[in-house]
Backbone as CSV, one residue per row, in Angstrom:
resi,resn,N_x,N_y,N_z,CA_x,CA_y,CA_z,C_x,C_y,C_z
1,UNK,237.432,198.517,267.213,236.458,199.447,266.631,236.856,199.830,265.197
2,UNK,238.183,200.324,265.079,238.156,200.511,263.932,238.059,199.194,262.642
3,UNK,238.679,197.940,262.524,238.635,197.031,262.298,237.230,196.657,262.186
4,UNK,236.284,197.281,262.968,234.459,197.142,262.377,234.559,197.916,261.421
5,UNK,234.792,199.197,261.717,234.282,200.176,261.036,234.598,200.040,259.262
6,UNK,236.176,199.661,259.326,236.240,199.006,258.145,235.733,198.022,256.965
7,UNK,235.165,197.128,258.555,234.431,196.119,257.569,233.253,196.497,257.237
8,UNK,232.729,197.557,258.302,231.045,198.069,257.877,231.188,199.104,256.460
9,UNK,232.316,199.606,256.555,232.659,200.461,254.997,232.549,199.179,253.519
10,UNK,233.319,198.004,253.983,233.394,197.509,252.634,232.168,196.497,252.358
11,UNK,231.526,196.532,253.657,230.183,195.949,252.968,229.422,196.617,252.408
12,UNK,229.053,198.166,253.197,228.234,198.894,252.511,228.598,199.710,251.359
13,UNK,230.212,199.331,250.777,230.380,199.868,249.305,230.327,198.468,248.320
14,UNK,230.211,197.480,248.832,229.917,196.089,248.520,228.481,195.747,248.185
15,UNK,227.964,195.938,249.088,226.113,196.283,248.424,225.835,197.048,247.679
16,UNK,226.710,198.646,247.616,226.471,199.488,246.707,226.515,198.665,244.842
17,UNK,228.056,198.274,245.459,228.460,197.632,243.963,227.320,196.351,243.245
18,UNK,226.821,196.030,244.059,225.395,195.112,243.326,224.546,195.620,242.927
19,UNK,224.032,196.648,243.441,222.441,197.105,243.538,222.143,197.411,242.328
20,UNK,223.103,197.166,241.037,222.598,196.865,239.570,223.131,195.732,238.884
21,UNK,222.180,194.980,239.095,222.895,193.926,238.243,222.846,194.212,236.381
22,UNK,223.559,193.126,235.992,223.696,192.813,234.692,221.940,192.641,233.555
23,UNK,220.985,191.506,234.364,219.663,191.993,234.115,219.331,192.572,234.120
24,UNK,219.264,193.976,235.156,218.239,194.976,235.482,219.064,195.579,234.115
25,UNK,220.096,196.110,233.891,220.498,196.888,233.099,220.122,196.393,231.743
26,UNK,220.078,194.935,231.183,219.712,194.669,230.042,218.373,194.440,229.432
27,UNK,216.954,194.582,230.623,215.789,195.186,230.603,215.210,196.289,230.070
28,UNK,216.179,197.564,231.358,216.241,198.965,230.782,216.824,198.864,229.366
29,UNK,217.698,198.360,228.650,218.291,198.824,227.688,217.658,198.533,226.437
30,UNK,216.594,197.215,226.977,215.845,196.467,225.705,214.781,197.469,225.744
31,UNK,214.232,198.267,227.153,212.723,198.744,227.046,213.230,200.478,226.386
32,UNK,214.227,201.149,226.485,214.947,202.128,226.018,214.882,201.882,224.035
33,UNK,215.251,200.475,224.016,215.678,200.583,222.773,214.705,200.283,222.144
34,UNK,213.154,199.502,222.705,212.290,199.535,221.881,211.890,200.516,222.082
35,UNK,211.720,201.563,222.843,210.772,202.745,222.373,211.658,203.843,221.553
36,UNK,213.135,203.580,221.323,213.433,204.458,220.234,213.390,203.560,218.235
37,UNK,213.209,202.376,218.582,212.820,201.572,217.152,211.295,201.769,217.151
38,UNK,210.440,201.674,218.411,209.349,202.347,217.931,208.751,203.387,217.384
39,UNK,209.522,204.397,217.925,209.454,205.793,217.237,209.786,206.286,215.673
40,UNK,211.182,205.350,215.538,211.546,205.513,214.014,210.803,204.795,213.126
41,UNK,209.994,203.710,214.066,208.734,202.779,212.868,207.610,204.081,212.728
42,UNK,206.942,204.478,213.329,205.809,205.477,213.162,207.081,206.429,212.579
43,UNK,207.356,207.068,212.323,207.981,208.140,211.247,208.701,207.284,210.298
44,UNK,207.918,206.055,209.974,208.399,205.121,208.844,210.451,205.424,208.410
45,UNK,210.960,205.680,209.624,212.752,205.852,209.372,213.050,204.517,209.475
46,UNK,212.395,203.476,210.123,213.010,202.277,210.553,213.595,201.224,209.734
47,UNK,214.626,200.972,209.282,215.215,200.010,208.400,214.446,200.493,206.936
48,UNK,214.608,201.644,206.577,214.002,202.330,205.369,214.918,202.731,204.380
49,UNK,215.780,201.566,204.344,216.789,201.408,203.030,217.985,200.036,202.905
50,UNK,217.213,199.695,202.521,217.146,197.907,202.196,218.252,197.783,201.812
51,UNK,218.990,198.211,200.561,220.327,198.505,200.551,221.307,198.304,201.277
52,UNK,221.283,199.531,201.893,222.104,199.905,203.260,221.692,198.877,204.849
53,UNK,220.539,198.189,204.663,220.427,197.801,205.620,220.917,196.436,205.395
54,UNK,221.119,196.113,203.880,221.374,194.406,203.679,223.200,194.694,203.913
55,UNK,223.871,195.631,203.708,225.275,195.593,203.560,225.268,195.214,204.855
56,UNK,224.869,196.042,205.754,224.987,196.495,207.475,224.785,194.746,207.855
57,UNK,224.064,194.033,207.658,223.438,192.850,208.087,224.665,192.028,207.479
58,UNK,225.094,192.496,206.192,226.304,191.569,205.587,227.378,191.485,206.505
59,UNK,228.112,192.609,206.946,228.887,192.625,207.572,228.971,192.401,209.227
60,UNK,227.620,192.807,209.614,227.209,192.487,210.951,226.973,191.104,211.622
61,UNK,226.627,190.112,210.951,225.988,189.186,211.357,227.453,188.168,211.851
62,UNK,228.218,188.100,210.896,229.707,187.243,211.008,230.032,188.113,212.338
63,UNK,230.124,189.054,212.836,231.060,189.197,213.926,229.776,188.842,215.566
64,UNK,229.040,189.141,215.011,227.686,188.350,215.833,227.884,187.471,216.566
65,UNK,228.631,186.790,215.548,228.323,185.616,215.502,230.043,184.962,215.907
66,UNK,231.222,185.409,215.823,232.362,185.555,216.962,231.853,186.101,217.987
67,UNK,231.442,187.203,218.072,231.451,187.135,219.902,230.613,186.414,220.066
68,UNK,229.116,185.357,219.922,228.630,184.173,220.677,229.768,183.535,221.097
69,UNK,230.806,183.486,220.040,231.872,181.964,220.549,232.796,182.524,221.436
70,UNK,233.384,184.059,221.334,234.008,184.859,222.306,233.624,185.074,223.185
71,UNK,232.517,185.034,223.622,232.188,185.608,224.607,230.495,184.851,224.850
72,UNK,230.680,183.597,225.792,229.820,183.324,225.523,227.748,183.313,226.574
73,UNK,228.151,184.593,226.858,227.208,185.104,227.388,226.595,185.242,226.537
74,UNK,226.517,186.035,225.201,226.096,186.880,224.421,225.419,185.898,223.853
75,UNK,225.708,184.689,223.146,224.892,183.662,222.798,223.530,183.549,222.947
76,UNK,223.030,183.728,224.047,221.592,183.328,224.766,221.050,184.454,224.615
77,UNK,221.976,186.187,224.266,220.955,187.404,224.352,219.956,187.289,223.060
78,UNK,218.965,187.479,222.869,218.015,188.237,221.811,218.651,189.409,221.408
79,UNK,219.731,188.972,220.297,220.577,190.074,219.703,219.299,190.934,218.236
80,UNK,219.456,192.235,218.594,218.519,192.748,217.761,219.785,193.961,216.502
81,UNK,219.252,194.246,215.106,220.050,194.901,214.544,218.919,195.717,213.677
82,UNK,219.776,196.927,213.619,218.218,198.204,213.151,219.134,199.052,212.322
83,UNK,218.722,199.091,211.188,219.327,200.621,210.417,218.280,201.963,210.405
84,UNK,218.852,202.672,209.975,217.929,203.916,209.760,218.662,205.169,209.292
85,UNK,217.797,206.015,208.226,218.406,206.793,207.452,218.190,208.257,208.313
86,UNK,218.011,207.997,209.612,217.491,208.849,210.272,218.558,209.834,210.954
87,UNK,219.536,211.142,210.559,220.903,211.302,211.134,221.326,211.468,212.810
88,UNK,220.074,212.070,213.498,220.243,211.943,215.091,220.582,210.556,215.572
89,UNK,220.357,209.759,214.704,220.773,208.101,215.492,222.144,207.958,215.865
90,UNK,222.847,207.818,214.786,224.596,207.701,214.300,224.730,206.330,214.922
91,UNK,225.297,205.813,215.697,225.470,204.437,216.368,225.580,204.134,217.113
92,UNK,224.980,202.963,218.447,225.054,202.237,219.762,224.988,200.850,219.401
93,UNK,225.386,200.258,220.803,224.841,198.986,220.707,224.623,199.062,222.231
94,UNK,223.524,198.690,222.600,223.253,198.841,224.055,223.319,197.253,224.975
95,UNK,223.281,197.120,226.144,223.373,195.861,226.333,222.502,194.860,225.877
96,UNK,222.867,193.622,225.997,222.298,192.941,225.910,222.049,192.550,224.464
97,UNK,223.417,193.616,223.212,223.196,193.338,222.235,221.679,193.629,221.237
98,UNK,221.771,195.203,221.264,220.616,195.972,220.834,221.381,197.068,220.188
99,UNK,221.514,196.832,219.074,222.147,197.515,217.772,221.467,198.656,216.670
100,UNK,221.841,199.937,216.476,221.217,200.715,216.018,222.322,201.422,215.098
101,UNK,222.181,201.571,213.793,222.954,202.283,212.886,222.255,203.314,212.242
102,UNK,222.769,204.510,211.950,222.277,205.242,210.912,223.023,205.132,209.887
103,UNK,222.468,205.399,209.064,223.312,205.520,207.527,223.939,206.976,206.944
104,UNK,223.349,208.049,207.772,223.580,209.143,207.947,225.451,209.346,208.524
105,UNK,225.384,208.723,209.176,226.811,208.672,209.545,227.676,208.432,208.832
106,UNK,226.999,206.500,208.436,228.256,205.885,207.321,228.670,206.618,205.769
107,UNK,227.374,207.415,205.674,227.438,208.708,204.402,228.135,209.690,204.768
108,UNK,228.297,210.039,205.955,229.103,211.501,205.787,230.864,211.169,205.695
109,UNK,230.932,209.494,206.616,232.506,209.926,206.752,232.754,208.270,205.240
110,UNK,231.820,208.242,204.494,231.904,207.636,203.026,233.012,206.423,203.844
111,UNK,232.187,205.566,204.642,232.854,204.296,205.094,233.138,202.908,204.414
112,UNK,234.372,202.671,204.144,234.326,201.008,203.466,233.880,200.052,204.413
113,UNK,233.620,199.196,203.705,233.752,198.136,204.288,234.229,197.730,205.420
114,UNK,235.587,197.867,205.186,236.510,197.179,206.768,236.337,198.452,207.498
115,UNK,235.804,199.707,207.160,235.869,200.720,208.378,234.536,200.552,209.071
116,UNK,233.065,199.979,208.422,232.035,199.938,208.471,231.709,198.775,209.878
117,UNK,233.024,197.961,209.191,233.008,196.402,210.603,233.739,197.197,211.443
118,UNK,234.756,198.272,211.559,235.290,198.447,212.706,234.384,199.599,213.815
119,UNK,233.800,199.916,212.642,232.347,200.555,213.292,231.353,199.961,214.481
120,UNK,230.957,198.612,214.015,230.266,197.241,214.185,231.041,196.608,215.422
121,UNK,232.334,196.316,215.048,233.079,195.612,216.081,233.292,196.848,217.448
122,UNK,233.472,197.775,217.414,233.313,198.756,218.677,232.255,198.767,219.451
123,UNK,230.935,198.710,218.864,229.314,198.445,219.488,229.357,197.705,219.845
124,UNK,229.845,196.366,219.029,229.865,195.248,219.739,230.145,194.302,221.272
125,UNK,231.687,195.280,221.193,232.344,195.603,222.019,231.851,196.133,223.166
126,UNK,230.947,197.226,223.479,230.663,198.028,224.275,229.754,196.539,224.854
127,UNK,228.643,196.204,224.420,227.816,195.463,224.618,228.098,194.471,225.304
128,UNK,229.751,193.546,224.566,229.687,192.145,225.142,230.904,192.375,226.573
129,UNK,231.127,193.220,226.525,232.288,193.859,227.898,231.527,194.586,228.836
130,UNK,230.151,194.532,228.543,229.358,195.198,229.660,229.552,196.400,230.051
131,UNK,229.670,197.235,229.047,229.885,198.771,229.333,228.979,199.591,230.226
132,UNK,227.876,199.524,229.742,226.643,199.423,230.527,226.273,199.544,232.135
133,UNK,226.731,198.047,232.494,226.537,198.066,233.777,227.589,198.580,234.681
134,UNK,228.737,198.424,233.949,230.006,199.208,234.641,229.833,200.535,234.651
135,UNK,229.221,200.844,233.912,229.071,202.448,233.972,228.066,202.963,235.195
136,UNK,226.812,202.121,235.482,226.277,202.137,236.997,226.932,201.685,237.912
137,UNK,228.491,201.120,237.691,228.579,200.346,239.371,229.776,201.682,239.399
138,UNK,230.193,202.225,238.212,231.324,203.576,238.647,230.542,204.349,239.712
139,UNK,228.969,204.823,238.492,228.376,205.932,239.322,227.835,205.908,240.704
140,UNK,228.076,204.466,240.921,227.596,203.886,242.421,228.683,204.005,243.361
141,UNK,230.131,204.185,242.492,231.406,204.206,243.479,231.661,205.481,244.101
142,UNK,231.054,206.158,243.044,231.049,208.114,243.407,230.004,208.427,243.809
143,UNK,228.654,207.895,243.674,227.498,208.353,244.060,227.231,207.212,245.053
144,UNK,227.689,206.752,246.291,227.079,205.226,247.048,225.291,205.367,246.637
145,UNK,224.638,206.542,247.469,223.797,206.771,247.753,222.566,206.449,246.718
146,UNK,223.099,206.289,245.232,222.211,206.389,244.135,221.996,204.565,244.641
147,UNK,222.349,204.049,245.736,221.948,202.523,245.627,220.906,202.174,246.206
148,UNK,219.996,203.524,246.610,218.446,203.617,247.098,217.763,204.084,246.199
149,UNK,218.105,204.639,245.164,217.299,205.590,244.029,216.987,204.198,242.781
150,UNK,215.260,204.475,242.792,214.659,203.676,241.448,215.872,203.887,240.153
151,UNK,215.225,202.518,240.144,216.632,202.444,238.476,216.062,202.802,237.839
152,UNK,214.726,203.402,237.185,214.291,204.285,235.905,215.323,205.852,236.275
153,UNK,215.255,205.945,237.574,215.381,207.347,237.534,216.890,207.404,237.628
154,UNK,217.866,206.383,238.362,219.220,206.203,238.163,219.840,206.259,236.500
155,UNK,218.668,205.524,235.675,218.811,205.086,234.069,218.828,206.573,233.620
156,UNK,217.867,207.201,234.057,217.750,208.530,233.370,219.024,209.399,233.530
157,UNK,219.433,209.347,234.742,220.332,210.393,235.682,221.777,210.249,234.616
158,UNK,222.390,208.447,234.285,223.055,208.163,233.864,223.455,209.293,232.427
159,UNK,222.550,209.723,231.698,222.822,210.024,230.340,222.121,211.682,230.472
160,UNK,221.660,211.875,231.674,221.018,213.481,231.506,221.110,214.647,232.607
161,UNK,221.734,213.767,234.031,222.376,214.227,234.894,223.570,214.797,234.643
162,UNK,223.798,216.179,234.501,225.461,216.803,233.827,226.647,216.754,234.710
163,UNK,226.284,216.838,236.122,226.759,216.480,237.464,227.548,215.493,237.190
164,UNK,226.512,214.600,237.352,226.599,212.739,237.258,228.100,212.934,235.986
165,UNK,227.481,213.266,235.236,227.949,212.965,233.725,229.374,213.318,233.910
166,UNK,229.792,214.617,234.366,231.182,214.971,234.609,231.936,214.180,235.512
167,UNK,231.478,213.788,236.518,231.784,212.592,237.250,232.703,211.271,235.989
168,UNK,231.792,210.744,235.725,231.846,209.980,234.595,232.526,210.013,233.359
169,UNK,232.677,211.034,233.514,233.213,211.672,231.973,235.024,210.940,231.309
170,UNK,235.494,210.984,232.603,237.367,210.045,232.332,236.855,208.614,232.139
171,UNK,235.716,208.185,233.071,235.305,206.373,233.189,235.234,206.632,231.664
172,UNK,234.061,207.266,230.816,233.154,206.981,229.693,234.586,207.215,228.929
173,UNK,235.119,207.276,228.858,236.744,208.015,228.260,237.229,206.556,227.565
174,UNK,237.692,206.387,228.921,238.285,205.061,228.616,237.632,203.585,228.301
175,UNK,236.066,203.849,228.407,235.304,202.569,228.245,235.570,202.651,226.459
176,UNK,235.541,203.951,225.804,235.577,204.088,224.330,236.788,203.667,223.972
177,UNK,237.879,204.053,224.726,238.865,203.091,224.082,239.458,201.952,224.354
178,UNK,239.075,201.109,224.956,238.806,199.977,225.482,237.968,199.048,224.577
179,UNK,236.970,200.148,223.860,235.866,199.427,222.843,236.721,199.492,221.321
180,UNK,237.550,200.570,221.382,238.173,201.238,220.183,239.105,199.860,220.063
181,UNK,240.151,199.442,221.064,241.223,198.907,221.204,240.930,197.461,220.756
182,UNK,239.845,196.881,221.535,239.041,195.609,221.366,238.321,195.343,220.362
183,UNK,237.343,196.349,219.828,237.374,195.773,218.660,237.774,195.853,217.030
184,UNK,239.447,196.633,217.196,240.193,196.517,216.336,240.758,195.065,216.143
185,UNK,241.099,194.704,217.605,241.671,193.228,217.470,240.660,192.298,216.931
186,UNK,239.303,192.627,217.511,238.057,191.233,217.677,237.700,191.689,215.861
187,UNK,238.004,192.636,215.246,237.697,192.606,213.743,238.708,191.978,213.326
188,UNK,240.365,192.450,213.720,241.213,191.376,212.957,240.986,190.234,213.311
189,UNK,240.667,189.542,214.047,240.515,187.998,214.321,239.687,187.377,213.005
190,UNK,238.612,188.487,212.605,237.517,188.041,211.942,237.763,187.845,210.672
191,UNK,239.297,188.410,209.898,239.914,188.367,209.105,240.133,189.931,208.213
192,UNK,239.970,191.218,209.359,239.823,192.312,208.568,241.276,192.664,208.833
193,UNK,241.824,193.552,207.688,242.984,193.976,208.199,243.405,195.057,208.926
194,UNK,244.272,195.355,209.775,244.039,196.179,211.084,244.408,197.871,210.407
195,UNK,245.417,197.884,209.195,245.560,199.151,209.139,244.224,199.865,208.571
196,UNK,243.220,198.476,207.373,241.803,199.187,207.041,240.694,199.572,207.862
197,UNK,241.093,198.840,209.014,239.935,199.378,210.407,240.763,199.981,210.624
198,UNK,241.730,200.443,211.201,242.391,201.386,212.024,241.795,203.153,211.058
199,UNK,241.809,202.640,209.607,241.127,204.304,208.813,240.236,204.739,209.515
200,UNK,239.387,203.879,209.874,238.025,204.410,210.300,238.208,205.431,211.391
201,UNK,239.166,205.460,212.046,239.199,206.447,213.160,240.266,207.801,212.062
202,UNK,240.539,207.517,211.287,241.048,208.574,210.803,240.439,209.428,209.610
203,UNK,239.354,208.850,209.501,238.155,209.681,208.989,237.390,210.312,209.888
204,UNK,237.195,209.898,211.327,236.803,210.128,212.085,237.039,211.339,212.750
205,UNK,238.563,211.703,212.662,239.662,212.753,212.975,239.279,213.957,212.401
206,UNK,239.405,213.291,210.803,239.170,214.339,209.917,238.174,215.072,209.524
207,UNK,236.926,214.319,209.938,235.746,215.151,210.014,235.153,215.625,211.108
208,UNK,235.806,215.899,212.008,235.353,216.673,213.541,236.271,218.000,212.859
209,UNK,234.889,219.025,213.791,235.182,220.433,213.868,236.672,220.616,214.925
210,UNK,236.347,219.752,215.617,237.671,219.873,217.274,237.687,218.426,217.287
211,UNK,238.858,217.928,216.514,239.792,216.550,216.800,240.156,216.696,217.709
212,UNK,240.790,217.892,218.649,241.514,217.601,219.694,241.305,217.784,220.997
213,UNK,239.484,217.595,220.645,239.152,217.945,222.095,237.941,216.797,222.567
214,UNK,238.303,216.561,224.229,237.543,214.980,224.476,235.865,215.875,224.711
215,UNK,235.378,215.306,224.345,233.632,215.305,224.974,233.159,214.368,226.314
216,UNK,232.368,214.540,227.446,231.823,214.383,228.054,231.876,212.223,228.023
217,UNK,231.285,212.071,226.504,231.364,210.388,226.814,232.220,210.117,226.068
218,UNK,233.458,210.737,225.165,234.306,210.234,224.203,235.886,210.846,224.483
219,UNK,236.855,210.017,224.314,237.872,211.015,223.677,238.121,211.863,222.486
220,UNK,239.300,212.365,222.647,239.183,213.138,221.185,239.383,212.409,220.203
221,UNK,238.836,212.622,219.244,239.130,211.759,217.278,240.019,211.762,217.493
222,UNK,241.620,212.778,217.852,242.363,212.273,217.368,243.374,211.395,218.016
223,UNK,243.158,211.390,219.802,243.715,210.755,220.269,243.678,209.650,220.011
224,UNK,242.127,208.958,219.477,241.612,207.793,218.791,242.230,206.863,218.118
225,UNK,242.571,207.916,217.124,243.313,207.906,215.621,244.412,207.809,216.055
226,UNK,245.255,207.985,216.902,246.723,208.085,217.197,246.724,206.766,217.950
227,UNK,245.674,206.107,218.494,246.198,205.218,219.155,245.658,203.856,218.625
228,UNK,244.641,204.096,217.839,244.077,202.843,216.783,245.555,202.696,215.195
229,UNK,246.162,204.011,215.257,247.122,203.648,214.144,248.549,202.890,214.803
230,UNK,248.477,203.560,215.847,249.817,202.807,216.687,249.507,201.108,217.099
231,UNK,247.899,200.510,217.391,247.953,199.077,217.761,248.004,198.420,216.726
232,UNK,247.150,199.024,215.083,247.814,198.405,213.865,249.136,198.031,213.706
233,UNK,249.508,199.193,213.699,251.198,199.050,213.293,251.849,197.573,213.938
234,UNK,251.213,197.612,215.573,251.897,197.069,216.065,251.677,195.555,215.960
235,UNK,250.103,195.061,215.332,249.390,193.970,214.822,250.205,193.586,213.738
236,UNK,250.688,194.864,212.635,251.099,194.277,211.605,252.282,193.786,211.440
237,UNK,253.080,194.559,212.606,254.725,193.930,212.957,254.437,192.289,213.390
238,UNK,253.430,192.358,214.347,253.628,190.757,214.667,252.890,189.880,213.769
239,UNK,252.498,190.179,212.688,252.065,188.883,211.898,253.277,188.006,211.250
């Protein structure tokens, strides 16, 4: 009996763990992300500084274009890239490789270049490591039950459920530095140097009201910063 009971546990946390796949999530994320590029087109914000949107595309497109060869799922996605001078945006990349920048951001913390790709290479990151769907199969590990609940309303729960969210809150922790960690390396590969991406988190530090305190989907700036300056260091010892 017990020896069932076991196995009836790991199937039915085994079904749990499917009941979102990798598609369903990169659907929601495309139909999410066109109705927020739709919105910034009717309030004409959408890619409304050519400028800023040709640098973003300068630097964006080359690492694009490593993870196709890194990672080669990503290849076949309909990779989309959007600027906007709009400041509620700041930056995602959602699955399936659906990219959104504000320029509002890259203006306040006055980003170079190599901090701008390490910007780029973190989204990237999130996207081609499937942050996304891991983040529904956590909330499926703590919540089984959400593996009967419509995925619009699971999608919603994910980012507006505070419950949910605290749950989540150590997972979303470490998915950021995981994205932080990865694509410091996946920018040096690309030929950036690790201590000029590694700044980017130390502007990052420096312009938070509370560096030293984690939020709900992030760690703190400065733990960030302390640990993006320590994998440089340690990049630059081994060259």
């Amino acid at each position: 009996m017990l020896r069932y009971l076991i196995a009836l546990l790991f199937t039915v946390h085994g079904a749990a763990a499917q009941a979102v796949t990798q598609a369903e999530v990169m659907a929601g994320s495309a139909k999410l992300y066109r109705e927020q590029i739709d919105e910034l087109r009717k309030g004409y914000r959408l890619d409304d500084d050519q400028r800023f949107g040709a640098r973003v595309a300068a630097l964006a497109h080359p690492l694009i274009e490593q993870a196709k060869r890194e990672f080669p799922e990503s290849a076949a996605w309909d990779w989309e890239l959007h600027t906007t001078t709009d400041g509620d945006a700041n930056a995602f990349a959602m699955a399936g490789g659906k990219i959104l920048l504000s320029r509002a951001h890259v203006d306040e913390l006055a980003l170079t270049d190599a901090e701008l790709a390490m910007l780029l290479a973190h989204e990237i990151m999130h996207a081609v490591l499937r942050h996304n769907l891991k983040e529904f199969e956590e909330a499926l590990r703590l919540e089984p039950a959400r593996a009967t609940q419509p995925y619009p309303e699971f999608e919603h729960d994910i980012d507006h459920d505070h419950a949910l969210m605290r749950k989540l809150a150590t997972f979303n922790q470490r998915q950021e530095m995981e994205a932080d960690r990865e694509g410091l390396l996946f920018a040096m590969r690309a030929g950036w140097s690790p201590q000029a991406l590694a700044a980017y988190f130390r502007k990052l530090a420096k312009q938070s009201h509370y560096p030293n305190f984690d939020r709900f989907d992030h760690p703190s700036p400065a733990s960030r910063w302390r640990a993006a300056r320590e994998l440089a260091k340690q990049m630059d010892a081994s060259r």
